[in-house]
Backbone as a ProteinNet text record, in pm:
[ID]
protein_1_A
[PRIMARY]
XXXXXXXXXXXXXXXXXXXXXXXXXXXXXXXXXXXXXXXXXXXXXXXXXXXXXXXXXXXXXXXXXXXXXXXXXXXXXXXXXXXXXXXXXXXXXXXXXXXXXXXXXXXXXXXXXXXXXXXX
[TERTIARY]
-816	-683.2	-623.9	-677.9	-578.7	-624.2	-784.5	-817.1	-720.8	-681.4	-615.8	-468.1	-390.5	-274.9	-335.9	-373.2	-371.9	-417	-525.6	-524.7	-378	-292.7	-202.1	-53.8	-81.9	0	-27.2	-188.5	-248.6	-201.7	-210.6	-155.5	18.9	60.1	213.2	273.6	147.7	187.6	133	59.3	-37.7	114.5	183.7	283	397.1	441.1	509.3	474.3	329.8	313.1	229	285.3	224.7	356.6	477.8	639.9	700.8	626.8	695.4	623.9	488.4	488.6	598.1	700	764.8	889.1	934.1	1006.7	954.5	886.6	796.3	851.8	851.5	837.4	769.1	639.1	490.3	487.7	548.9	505.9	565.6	659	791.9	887.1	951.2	1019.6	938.3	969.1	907.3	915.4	1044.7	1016.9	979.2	1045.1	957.7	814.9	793.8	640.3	530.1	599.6	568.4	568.2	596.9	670.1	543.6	553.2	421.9	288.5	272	135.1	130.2	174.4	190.5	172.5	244.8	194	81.3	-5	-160.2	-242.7	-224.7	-285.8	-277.3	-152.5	-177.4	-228.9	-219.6	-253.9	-417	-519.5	-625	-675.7	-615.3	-674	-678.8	-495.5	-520.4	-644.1	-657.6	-716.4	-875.7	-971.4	-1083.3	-1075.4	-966.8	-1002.8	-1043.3	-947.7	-957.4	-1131.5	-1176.6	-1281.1	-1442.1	-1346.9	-1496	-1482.2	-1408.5	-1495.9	-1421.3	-1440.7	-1417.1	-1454.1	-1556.7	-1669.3	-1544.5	-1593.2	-1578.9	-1537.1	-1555.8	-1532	-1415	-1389.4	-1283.2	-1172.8	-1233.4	-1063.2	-1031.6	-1093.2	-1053	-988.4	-1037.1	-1011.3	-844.3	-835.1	-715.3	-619.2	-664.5	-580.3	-536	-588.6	-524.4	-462.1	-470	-393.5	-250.7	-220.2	-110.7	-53.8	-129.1	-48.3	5.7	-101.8	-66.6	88	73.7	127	284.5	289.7	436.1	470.5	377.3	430.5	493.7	404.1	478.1	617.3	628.9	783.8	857.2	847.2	907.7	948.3	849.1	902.6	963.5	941.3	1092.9	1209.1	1204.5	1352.4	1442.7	1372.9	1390.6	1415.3	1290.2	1293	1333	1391.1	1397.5	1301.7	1192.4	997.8	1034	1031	1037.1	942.7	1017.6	981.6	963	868.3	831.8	710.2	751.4	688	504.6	444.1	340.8	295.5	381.7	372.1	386.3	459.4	500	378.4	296.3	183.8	88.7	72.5	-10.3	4.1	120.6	111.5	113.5	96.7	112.7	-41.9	-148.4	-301	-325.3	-290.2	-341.8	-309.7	-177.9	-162.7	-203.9	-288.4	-382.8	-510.1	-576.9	-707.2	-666.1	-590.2	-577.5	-560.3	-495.1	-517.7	-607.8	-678.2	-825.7	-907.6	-906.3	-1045.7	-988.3	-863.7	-869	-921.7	-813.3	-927.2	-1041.1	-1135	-1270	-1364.9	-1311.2	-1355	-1362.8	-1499.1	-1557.9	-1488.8	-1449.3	-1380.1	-1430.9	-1322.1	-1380.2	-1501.9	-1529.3	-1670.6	-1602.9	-1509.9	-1453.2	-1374.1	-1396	-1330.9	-1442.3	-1604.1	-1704.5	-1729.5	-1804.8	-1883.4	-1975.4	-2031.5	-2214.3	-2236.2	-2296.9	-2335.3	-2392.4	-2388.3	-2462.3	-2623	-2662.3	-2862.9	-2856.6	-2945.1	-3008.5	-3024.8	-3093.3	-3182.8	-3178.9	-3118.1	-3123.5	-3248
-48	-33.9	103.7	162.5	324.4	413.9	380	515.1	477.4	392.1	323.6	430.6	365.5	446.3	606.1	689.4	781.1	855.3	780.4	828.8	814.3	710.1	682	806.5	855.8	993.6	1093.9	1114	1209.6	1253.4	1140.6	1138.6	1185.2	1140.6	1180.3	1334.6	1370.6	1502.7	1597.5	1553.7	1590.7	1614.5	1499.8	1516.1	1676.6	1670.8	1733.9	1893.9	1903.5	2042.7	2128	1982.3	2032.9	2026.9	1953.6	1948.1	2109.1	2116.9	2247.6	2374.8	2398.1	2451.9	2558	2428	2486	2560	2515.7	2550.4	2675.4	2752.3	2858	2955	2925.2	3085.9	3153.9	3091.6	3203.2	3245	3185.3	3226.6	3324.4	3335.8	3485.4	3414.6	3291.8	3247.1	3203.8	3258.4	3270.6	3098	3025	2883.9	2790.1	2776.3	2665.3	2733	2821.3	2888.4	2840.4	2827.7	2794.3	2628.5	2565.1	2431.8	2366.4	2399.6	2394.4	2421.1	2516.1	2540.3	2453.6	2433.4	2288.2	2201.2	2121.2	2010.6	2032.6	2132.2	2139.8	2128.3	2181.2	2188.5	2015.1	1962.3	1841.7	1741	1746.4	1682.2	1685.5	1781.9	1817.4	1755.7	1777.1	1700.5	1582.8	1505.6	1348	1328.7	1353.5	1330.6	1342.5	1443	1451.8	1339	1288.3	1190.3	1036.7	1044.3	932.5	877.4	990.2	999.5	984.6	985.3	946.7	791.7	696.3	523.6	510.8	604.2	542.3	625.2	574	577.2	756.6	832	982	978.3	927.9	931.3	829.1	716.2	624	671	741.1	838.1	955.9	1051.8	1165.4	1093	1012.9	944.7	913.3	801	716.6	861.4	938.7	1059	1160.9	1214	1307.1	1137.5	1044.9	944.8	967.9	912.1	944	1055	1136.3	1294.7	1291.5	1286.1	1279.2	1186.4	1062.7	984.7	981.9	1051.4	1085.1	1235	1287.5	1454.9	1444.8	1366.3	1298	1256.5	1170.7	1111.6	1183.7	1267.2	1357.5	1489.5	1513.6	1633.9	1549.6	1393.9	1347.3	1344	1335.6	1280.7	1422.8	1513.2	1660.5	1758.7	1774.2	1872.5	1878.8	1760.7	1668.5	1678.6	1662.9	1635.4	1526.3	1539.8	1419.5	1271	1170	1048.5	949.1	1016.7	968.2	797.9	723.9	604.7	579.1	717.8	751.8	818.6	866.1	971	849	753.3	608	545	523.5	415.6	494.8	623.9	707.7	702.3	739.4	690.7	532.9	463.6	338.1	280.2	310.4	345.6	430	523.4	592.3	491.6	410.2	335.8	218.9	163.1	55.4	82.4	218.4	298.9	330.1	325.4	322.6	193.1	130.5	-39.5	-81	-49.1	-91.2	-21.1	54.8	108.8	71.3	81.7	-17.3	-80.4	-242.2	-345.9	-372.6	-335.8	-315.4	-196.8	-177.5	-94.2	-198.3	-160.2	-251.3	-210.9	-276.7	-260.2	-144.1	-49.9	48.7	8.4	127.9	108.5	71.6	112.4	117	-39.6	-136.9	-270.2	-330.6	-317.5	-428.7	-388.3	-503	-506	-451	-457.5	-450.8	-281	-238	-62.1	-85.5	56.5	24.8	128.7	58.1	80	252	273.9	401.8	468.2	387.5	464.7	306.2	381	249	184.9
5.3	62.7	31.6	-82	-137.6	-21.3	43.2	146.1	268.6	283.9	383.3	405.6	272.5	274.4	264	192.7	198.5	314	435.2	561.7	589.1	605.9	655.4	624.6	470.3	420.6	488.2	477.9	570.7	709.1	793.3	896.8	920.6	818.7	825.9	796.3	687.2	672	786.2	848.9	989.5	1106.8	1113.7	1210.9	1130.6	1018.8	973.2	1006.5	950.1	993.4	1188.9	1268.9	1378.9	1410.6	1355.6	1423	1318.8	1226.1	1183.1	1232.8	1304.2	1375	1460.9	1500.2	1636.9	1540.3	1434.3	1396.7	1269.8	1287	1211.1	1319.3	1462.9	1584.7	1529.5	1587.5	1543.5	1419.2	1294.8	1180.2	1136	1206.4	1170.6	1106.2	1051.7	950.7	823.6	720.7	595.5	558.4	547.9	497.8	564.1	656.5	796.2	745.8	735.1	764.6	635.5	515.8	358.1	394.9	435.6	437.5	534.4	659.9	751.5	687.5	604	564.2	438.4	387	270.4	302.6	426.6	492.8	522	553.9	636.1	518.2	397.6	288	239.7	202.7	183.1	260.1	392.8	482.8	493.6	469.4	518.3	324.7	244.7	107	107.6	143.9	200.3	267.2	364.5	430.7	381.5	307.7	232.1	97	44.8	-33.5	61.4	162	223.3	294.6	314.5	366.1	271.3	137.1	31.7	56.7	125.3	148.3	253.5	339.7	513.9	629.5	677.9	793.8	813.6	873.1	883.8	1048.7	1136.3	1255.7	1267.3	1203.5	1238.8	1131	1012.6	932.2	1019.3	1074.8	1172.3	1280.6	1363.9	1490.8	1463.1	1349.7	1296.4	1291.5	1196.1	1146.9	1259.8	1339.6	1441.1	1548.6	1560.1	1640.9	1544.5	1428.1	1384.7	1380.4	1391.1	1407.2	1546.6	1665.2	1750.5	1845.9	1795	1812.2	1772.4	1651.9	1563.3	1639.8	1668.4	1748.5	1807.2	1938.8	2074.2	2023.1	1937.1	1964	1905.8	1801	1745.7	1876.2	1925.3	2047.8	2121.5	2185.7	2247.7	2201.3	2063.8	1976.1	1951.9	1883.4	1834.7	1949	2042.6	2137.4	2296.2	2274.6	2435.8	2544.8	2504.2	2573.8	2663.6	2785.6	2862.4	2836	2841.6	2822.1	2937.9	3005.3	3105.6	3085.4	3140	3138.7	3148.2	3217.4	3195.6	3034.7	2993.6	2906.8	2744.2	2763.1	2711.6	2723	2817.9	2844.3	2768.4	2798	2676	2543.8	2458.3	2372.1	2330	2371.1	2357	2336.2	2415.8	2449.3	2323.2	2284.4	2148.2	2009.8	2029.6	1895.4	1910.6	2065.5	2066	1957.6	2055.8	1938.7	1853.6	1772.7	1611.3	1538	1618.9	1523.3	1583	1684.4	1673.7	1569.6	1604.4	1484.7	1368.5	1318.9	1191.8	1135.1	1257.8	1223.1	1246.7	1358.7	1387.6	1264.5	1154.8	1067.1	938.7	887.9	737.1	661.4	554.7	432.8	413.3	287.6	241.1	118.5	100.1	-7.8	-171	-153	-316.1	-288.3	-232.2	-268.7	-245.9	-224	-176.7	-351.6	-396.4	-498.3	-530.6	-435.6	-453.1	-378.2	-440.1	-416.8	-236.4	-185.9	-71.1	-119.9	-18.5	-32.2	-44.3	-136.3	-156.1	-15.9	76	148.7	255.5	429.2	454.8	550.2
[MASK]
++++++++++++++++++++++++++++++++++++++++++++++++++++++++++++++++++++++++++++++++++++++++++++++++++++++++++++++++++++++++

């Protein structure tokens, strides 16, 4: 369950520094700019612990969906990004494929008991 949440931090600090992005203007404000690259730094470590007991394609997949997914509504809420009902059915379809691969994903390795095979 800890790789769980910490994809799940991962992901959050993922939204923070693609929404502070906009507020950097190309990297010409010094704190937005410090603040954004902190989030990328923590976000990209979350994210490498999470990935020592969970399948590598369904923690990336999960992880840019929450980034993605929090951007989107964040550029509707923040930047006034049109919220178009297509644009709604899309994200809506991205946070299907993330609680799918979830739950369609094996426990992590650090809660099964038994080691997995040397060699399979």
């Amino acid at each position: 369950m800890t790789s769980w949440i910490l994809l799940f931090l991962a992901g959050l600090f993922e939204i923070g520094w693609a929404v502070g992005l906009k507020y950097t203007q190309g990297f010409t404000r010094p704190f937005p700019t410090a603040l954004t690259v902190l989030s990328m730094i923590i976000s990209m470590a979350l994210l490498g612990l999470a990935v020592r007991h969970l399948p590598l394609g369904t923690a990336y997949a999960i992880w840019t969906g929450i980034g993605t997914v929090g951007t989107a509504i964040l550029g509707i809420y923040l930047f006034r990004e049109p919220a178009t009902a297509a644009r709604l059915a899309c994200i809506a379809l991205i946070v299907c494929g993330i609680a799918g691969l979830k739950f369609l994903t094996p426990p992590p390795l650090d809660s099964i008991t038994q080691s997995p095979p040397l060699h399979p």
